[in-house]
C-alpha positions as a printed NumPy array, in Angstrom:
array([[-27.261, -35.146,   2.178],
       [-26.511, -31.735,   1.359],
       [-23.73 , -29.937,   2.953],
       [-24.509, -25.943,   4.221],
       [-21.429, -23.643,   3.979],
       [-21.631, -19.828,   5.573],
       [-18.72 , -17.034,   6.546],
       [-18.076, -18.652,   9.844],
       [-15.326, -21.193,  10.744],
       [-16.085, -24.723,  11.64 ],
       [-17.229, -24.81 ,  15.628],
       [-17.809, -21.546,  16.256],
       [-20.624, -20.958,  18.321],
       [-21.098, -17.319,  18.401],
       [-21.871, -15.288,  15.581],
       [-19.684, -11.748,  17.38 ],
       [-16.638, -14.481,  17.846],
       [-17.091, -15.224,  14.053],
       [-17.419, -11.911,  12.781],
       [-14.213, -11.138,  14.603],
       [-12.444, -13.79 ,  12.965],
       [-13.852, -12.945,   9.598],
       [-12.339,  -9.315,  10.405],
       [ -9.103, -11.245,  11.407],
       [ -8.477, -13.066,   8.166],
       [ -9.682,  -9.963,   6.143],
       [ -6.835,  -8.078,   8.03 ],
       [ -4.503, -10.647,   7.445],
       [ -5.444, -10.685,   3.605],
       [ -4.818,  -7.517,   2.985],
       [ -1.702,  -7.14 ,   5.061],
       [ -0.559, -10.206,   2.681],
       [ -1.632,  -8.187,  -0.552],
       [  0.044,  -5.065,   0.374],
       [  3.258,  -6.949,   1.109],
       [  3.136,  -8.28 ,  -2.545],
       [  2.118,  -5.124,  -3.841],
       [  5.296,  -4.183,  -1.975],
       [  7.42 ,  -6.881,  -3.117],
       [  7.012,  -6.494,  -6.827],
       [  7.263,  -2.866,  -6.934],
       [ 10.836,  -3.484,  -5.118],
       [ 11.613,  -6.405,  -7.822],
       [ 10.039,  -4.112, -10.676],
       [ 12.267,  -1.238,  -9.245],
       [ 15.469,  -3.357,  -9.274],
       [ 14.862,  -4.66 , -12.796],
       [ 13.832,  -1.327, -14.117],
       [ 16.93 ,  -0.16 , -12.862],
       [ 18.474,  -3.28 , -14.318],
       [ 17.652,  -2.353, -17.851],
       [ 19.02 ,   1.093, -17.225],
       [ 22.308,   0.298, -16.437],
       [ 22.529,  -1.959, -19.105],
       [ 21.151,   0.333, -21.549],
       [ 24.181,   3.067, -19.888],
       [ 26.829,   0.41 , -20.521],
       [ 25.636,  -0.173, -24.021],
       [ 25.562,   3.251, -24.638],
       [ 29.003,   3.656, -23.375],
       [ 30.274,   0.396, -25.033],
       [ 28.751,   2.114, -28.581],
       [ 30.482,   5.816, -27.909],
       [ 33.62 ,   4.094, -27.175],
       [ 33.547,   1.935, -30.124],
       [ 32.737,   4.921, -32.154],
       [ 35.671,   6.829, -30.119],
       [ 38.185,   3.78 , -31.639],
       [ 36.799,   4.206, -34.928],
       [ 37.597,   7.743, -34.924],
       [ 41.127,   7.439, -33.475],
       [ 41.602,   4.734, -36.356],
       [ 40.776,   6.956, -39.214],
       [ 42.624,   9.77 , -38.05 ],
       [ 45.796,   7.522, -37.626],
       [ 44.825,   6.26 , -41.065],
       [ 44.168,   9.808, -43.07 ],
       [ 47.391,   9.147, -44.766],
       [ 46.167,   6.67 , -46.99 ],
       [ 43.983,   8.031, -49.498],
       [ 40.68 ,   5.493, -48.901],
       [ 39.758,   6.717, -45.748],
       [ 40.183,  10.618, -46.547],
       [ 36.566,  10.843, -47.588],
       [ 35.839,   8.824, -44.775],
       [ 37.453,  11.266, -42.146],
       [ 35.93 ,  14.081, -44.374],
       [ 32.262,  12.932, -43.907],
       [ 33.078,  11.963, -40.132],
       [ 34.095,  15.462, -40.042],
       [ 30.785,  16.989, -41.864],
       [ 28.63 ,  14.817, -39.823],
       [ 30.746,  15.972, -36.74 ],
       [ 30.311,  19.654, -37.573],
       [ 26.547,  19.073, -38.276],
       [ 25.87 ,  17.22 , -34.677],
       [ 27.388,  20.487, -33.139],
       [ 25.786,  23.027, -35.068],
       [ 22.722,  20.87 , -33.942],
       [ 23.427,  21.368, -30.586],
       [ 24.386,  24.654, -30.3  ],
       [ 20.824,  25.22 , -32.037],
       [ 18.608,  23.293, -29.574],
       [ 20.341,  24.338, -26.768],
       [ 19.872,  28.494, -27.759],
       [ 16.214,  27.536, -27.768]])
């Protein structure tokens, strides 16, 4: 005994009453898709935003850490081991802003 299956629900007699349920669920299927489309754009939003402020902390963490080590050498240029150091911190310093006075005049 073979079972039939078709597009209509069980006990429906009438083919327009079917058809309008088909349209029903197919409504109801892609209201359901576009509110999970929704929902993980919202969720990808948040973590994108996530990673961001993270990555802006970091950043922040890292320039203050650099900010200490400066502080620390220049307290330290007495001694005469970290004279080259503030020297080159110096040179580099002087090369970042010739740098950026160079990109920002184009």
């Amino acid at each position: 005994m073979g079972m039939c299956y078709s597009n209509t629900f069980e006990g429906t007699q009438n083919d327009n009453e079917a058809k309008f349920d088909m349209e029903e669920v197919i409504k109801l299927q892609e209201m359901r898709n576009n509110t999970r489309a929704q929902s993980f754009t919202e969720s990808y939003d948040l973590h994108y935003k996530t990673l961001i402020n993270n990555y802006t902390s970091e950043t922040d963490h890292i320039v203050q850490i650099i900010q200490q080590d400066q502080d620390l050498f220049k307290k330290n240029a007495s001694y005469s081991h970290c004279k080259p150091l503030l020297s080159n911190l110096q040179r580099l310093q002087s090369i970042e802003l010739t740098e950026s006075d160079s990109q920002s005049q184009k």
